[in-house]
PAGU-335845 format. One record per residue (C-alpha): residue number from 1; residue in one letter; x, y, z. Coordinates in nm, 3 decimals. Example, Ala and Ser with C-alpha at 12.3 -4.5 7.8 and 13.67 -1.06 7.14 Angstrom:
// residues 2
[atom 1, "a", [1.230, -0.450, 0.780]]
[atom 2, "s", [1.367, -0.106, 0.714]]
END
This chain:
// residues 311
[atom 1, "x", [12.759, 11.497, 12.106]]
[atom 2, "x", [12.834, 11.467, 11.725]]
[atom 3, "x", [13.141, 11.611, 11.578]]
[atom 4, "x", [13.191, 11.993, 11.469]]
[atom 5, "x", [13.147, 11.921, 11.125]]
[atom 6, "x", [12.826, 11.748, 11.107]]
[atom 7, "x", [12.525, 11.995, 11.043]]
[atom 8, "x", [12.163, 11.941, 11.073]]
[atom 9, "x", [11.977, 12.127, 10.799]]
[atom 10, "x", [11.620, 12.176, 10.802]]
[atom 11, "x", [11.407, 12.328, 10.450]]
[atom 12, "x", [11.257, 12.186, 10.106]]
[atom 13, "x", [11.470, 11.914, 9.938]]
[atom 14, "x", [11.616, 12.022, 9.624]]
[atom 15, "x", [11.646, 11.747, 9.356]]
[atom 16, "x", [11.991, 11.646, 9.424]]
[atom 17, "x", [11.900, 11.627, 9.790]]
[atom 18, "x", [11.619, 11.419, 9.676]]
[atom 19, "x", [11.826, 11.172, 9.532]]
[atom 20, "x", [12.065, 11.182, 9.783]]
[atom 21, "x", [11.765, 11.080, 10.052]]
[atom 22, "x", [11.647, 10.835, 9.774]]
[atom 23, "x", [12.039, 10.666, 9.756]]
[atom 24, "x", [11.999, 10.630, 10.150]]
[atom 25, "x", [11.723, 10.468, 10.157]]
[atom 26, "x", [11.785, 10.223, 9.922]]
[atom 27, "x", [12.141, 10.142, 10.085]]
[atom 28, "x", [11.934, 10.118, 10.440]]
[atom 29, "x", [11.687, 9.888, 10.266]]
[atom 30, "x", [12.013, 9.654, 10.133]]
[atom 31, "x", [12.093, 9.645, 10.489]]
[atom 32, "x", [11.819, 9.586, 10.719]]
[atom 33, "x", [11.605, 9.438, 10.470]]
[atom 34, "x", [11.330, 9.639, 10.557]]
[atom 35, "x", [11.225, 9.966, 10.374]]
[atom 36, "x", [11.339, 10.257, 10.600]]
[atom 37, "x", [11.060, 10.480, 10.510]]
[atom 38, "x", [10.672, 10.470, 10.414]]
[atom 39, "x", [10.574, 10.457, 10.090]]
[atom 40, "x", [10.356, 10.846, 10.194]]
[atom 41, "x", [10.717, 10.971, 10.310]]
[atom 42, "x", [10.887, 10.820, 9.977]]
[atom 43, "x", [10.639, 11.011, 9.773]]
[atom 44, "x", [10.686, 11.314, 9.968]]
[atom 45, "x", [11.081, 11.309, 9.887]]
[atom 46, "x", [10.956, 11.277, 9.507]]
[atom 47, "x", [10.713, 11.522, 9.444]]
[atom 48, "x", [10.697, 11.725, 9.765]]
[atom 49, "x", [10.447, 11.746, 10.053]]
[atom 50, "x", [10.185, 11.898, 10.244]]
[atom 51, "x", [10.214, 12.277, 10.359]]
[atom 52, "x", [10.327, 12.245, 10.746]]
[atom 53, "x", [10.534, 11.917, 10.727]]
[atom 54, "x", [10.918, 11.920, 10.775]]
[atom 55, "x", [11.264, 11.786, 10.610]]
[atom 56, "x", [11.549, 11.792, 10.799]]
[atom 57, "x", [11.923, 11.645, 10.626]]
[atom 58, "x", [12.221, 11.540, 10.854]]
[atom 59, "x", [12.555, 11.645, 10.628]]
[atom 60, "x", [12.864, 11.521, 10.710]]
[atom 61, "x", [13.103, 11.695, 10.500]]
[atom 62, "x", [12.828, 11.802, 10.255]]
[atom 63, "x", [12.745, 11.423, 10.209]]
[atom 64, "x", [12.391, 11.335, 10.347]]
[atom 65, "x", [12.407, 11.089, 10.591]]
[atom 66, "x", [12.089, 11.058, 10.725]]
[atom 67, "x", [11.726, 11.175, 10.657]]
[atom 68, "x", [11.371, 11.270, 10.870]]
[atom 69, "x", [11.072, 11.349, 10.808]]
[atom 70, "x", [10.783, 11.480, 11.019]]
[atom 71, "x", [10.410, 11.563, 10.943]]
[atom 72, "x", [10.208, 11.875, 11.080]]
[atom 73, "x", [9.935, 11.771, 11.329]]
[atom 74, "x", [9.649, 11.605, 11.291]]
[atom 75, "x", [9.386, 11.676, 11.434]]
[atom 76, "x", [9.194, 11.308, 11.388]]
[atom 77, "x", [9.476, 11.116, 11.561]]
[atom 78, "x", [9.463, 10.876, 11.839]]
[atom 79, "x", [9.633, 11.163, 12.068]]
[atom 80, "x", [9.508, 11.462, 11.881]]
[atom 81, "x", [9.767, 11.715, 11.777]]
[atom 82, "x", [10.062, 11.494, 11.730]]
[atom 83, "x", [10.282, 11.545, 11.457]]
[atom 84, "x", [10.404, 11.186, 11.269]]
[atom 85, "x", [10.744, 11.129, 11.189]]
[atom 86, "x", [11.013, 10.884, 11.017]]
[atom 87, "x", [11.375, 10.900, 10.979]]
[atom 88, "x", [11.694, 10.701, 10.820]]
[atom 89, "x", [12.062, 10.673, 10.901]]
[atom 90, "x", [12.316, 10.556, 10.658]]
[atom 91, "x", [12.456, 10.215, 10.751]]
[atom 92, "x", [12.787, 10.366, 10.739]]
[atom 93, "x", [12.698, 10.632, 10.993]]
[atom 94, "x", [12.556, 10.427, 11.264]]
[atom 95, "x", [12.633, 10.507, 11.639]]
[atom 96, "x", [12.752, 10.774, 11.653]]
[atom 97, "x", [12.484, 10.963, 11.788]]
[atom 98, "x", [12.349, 11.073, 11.399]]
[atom 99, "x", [12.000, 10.942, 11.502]]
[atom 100, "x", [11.987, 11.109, 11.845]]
[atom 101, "x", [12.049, 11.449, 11.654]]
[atom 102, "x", [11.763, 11.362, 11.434]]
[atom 103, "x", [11.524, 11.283, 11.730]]
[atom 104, "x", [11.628, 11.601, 11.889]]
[atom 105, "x", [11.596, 11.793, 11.603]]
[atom 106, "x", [11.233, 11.679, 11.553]]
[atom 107, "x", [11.142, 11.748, 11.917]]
[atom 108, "x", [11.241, 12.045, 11.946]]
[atom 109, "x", [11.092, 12.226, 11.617]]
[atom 110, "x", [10.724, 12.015, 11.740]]
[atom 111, "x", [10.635, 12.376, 11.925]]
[atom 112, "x", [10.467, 12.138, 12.177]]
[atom 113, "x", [10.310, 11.897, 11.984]]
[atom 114, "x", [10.357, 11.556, 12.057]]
[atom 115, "x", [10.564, 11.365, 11.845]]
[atom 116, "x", [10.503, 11.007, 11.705]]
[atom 117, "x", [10.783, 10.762, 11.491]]
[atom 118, "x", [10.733, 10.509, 11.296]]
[atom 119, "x", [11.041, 10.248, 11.325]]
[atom 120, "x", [11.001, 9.985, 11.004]]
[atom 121, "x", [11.085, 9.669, 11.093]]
[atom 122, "x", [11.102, 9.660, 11.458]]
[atom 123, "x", [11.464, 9.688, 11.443]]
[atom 124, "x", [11.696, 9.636, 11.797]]
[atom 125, "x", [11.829, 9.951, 11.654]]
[atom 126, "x", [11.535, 10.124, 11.612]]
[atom 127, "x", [11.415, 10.091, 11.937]]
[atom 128, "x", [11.713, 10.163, 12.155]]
[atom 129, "x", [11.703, 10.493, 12.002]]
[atom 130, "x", [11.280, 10.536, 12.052]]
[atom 131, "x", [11.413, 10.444, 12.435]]
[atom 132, "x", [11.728, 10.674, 12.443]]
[atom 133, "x", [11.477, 10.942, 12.347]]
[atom 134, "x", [11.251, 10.898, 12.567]]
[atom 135, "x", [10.954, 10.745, 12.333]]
[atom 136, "x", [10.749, 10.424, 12.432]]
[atom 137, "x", [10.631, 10.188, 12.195]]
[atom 138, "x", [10.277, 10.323, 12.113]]
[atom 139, "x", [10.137, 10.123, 11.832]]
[atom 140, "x", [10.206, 9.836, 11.601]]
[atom 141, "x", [10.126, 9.734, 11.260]]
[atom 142, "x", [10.175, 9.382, 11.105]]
[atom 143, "x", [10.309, 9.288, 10.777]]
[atom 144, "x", [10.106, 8.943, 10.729]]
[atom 145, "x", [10.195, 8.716, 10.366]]
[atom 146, "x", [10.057, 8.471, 10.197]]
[atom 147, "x", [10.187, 8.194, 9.904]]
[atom 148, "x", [9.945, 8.215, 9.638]]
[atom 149, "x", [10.093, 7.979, 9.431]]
[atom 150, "x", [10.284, 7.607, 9.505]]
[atom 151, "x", [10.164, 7.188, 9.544]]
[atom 152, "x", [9.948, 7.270, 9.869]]
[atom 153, "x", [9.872, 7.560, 9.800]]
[atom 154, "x", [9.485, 7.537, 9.785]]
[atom 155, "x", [9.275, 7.778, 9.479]]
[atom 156, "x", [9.117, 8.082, 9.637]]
[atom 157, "x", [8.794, 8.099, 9.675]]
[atom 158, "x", [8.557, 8.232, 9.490]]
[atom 159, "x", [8.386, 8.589, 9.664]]
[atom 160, "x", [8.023, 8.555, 9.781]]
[atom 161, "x", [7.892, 8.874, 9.749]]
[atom 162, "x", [7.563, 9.028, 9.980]]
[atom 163, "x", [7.291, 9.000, 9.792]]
[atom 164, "x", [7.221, 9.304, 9.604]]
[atom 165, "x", [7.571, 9.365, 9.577]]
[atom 166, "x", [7.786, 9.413, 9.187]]
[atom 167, "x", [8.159, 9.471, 9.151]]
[atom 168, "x", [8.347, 9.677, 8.906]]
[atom 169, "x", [8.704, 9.806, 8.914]]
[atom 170, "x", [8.753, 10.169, 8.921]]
[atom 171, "x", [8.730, 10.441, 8.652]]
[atom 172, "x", [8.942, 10.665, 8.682]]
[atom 173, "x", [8.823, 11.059, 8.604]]
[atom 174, "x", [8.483, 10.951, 8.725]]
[atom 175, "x", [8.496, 10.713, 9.051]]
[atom 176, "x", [8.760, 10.974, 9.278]]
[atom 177, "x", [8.513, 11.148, 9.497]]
[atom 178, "x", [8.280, 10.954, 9.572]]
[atom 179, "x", [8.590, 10.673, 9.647]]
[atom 180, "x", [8.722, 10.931, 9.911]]
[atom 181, "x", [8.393, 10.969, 10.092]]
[atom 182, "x", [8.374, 10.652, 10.130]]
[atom 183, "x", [8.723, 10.579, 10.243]]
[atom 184, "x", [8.687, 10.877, 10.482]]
[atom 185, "x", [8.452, 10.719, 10.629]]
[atom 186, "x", [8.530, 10.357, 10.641]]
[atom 187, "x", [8.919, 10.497, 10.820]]
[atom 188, "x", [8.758, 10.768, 11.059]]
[atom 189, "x", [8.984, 10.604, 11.342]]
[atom 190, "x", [9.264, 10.584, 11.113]]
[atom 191, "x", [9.384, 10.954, 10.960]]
[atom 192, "x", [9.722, 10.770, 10.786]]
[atom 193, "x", [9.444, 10.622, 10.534]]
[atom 194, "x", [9.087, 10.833, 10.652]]
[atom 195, "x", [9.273, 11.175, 10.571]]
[atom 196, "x", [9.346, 11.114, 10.179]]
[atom 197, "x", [9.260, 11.406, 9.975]]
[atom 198, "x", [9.238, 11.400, 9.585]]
[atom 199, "x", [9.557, 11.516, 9.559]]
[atom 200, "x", [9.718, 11.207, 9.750]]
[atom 201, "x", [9.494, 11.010, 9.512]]
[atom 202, "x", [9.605, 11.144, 9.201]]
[atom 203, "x", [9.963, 11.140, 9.326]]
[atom 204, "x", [9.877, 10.733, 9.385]]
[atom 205, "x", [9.719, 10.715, 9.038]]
[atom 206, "x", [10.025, 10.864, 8.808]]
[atom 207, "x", [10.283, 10.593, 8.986]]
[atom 208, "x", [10.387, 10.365, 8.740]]
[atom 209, "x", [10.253, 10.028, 8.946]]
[atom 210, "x", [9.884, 10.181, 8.935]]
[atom 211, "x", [9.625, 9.977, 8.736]]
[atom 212, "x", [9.261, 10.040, 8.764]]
[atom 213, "x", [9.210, 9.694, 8.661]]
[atom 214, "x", [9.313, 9.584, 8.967]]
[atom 215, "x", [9.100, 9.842, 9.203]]
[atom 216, "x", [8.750, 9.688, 9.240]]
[atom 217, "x", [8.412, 9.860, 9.371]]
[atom 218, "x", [8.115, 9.723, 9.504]]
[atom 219, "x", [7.845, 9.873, 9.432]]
[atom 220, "x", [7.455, 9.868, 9.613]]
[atom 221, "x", [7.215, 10.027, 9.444]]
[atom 222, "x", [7.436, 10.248, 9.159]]
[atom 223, "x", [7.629, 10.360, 9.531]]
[atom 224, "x", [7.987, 10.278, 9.657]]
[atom 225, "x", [7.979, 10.048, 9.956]]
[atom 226, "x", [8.317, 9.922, 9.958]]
[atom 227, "x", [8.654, 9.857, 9.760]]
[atom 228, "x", [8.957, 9.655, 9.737]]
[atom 229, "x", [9.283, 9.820, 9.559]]
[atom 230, "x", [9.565, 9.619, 9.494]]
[atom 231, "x", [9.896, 9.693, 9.406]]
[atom 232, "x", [10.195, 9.520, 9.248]]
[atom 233, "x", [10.578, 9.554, 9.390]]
[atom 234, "x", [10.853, 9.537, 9.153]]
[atom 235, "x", [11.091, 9.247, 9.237]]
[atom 236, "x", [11.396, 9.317, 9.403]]
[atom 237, "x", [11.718, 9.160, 9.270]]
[atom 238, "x", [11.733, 8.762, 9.293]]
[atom 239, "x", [11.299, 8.796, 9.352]]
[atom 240, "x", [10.980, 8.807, 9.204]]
[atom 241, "x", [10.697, 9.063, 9.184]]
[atom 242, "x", [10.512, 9.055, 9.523]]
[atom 243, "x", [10.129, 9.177, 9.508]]
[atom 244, "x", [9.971, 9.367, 9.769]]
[atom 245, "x", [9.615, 9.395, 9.942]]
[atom 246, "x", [9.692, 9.804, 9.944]]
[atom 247, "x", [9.335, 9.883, 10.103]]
[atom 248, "x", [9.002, 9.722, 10.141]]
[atom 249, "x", [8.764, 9.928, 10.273]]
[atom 250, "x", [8.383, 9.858, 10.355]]
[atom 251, "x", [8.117, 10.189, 10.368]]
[atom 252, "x", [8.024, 10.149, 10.805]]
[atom 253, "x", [7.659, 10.082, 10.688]]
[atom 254, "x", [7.732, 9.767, 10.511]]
[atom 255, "x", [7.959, 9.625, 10.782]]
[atom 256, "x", [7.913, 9.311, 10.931]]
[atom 257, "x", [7.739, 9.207, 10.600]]
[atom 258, "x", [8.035, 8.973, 10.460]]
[atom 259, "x", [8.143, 9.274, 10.204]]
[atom 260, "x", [8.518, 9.295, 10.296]]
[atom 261, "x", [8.599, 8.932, 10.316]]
[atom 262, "x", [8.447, 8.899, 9.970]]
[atom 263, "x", [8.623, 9.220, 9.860]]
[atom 264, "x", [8.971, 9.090, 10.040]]
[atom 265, "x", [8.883, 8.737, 9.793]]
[atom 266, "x", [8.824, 8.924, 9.433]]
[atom 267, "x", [9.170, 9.083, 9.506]]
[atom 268, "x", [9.385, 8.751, 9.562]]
[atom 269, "x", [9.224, 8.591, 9.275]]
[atom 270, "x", [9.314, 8.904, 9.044]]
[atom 271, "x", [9.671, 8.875, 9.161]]
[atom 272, "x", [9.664, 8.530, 9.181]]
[atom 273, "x", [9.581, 8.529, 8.821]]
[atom 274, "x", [9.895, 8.729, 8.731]]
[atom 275, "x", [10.102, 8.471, 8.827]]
[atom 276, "x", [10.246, 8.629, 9.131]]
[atom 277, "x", [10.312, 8.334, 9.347]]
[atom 278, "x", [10.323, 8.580, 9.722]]
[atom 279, "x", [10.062, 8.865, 9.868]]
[atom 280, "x", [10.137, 9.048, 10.168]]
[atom 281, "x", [9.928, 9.366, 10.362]]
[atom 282, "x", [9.910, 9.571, 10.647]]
[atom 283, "x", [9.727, 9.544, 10.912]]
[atom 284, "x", [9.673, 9.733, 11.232]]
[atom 285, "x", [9.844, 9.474, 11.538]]
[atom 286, "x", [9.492, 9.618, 11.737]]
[atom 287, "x", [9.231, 9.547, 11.477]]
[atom 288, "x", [9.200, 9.221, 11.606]]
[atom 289, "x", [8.881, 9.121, 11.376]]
[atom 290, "x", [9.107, 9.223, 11.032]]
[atom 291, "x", [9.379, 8.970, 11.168]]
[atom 292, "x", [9.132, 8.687, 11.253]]
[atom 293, "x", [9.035, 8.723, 10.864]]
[atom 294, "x", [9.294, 8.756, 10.724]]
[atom 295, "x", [9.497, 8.416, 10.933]]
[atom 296, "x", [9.188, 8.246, 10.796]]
[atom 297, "x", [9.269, 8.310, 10.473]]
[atom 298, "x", [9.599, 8.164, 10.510]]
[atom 299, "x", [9.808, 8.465, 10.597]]
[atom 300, "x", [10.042, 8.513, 10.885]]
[atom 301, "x", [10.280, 8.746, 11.016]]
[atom 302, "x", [10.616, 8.817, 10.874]]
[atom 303, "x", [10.729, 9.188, 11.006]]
[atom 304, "x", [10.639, 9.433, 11.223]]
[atom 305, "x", [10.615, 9.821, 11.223]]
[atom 306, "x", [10.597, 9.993, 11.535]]
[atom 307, "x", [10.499, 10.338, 11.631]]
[atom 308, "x", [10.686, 10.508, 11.937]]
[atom 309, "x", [10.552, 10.810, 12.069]]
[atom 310, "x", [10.702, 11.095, 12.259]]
[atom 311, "x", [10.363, 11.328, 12.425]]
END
């Protein structure tokens, strides 16, 4: 039971409620050390989101003191029809039953749905309340880094493309549709990537870390068969700048062929050569032949996300 004066308010975020949601998440961030919410939810708070998802604010005293989010269904899940969620309490206003109210909320607006959390981090926190609620860890997805740069640190290798394969990076105003058909395709089992439309493209495209010089294609025969975009973090206070293998993707035809590892390799030595000395990705816990490749490479785990899931 929470007190009488805390309220949980459900409707579009106006821009100071934005902000608000942004200053929580960057205080939950300075104390977990782990980003509270996706970077899909982030951009949601930013610009808005889909028709169908939800926004719900707990005030306390008109001060927001903690933040969900949860997606209509999708059809192309895992467990078809489940809506995806993520939430964030304010360090301040921990225990004391702020993120049960959440969960309820959530639950009970799902009109039957099932209902599916991501918890960043895999926080003791995180999943005593998944528990309390009566979710069970359903999936998990691994944050995996690498050191590009240092004495042992070996060169990366140079990508060995399939023979009658070229590589370009992307041009943007021509290469967006026939980039989504591909990555449609290459994520059917995955509709958090498989699902983009050009709208969550575009929105991707006008953030100021894009940089088509560092989104590459591979080309057969004048068609897409597979790309690698990369992305660059900002460094947090006290860092550095922290690249990213954001997607690679490989066209389910040219599979098997030796396309994403050499994809995965023109990436690292783009970011390698902007002197970022550390690469990290994600990586489904499950797609056990993405994780062999990648520990090859010389990456290895540093974090996990996990995925509880109430049916």
């Amino acid at each position: 039971m929470i007190e009488p004066s805390v309220a949980v308010r459900e409707g579009p975020l106006s821009p100071a409620r934005a902000t608000a949601v942004l200053e929580l998440t960057a205080a939950a961030r300075r104390a977990d050390g782990v980003a509270p919410l996706s970077e899909h939810v982030l951009l949601h708070v930013r610009h808005g989101g889909a028709a169908g998802s939800r926004d719900l604010l707990l005030v306390v005293d008109d001060r927001v003191a903690g933040y969900a989010h949860l997606d209509a269904p999708d059809s192309g899940t895992a467990e078809a029809g489940d809506m995806s969620g993520e939430l964030v309490v304010h360090p301040a206003s921990r225990r004391r039953g702020y993120g049960t109210a959440l969960v309820s909320a959530l639950t009970a607006g799902a009109d039957g749905h099932g209902v599916t959390l991501w918890a960043h981090g895999d926080l003791p926190g995180a999943a005593g309340l998944a528990r309390s609620a009566g979710f069970t860890r359903f999936r998990a997805l691994w944050q995996m880094r690498m050191s590009l740069r240092g004495p042992t640190i070996p060169p990366v290798p140079s990508p060995v493309l399939p023979e009658g394969v070229t590589l370009r990076t992307f041009r943007p105003g021509q290469d967006e549709s026939p980039w989504l058909a591909v990555n449609r395709r290459a994520f059917a089992g995955h509709p958090d990537q498989g699902s983009w439309t050009m709208a969550d493209l575009k929105l991707r495209e006008a953030e100021p870390w894009f940089d088509p010089a560092g989104f590459f294609l591979a080309e057969r025969e004048g068609k897409l068969a597979g790309f690698h975009w990369t992305k660059v973090h900002e460094a947090e206070p006290g860092g550095s700048p922290v690249g990213e293998v954001y997607v690679v993707g490989v066209d389910p035809p040219q599979q098997g062929t030796g396309l994403g590892r050499a994809l995965t390799l023109a990436g690292l030595a783009h970011l390698r050569g902007l002197g970022l000395a550390q690469v990290m990705l994600y990586v489904d816990e499950a797609n056990t032949a993405a994780v062999t490749m990648y520990t090859t490479l010389g990456f290895a785990r540093s974090s996990t996300d996990v995925m509880y899931r109430c049916p």
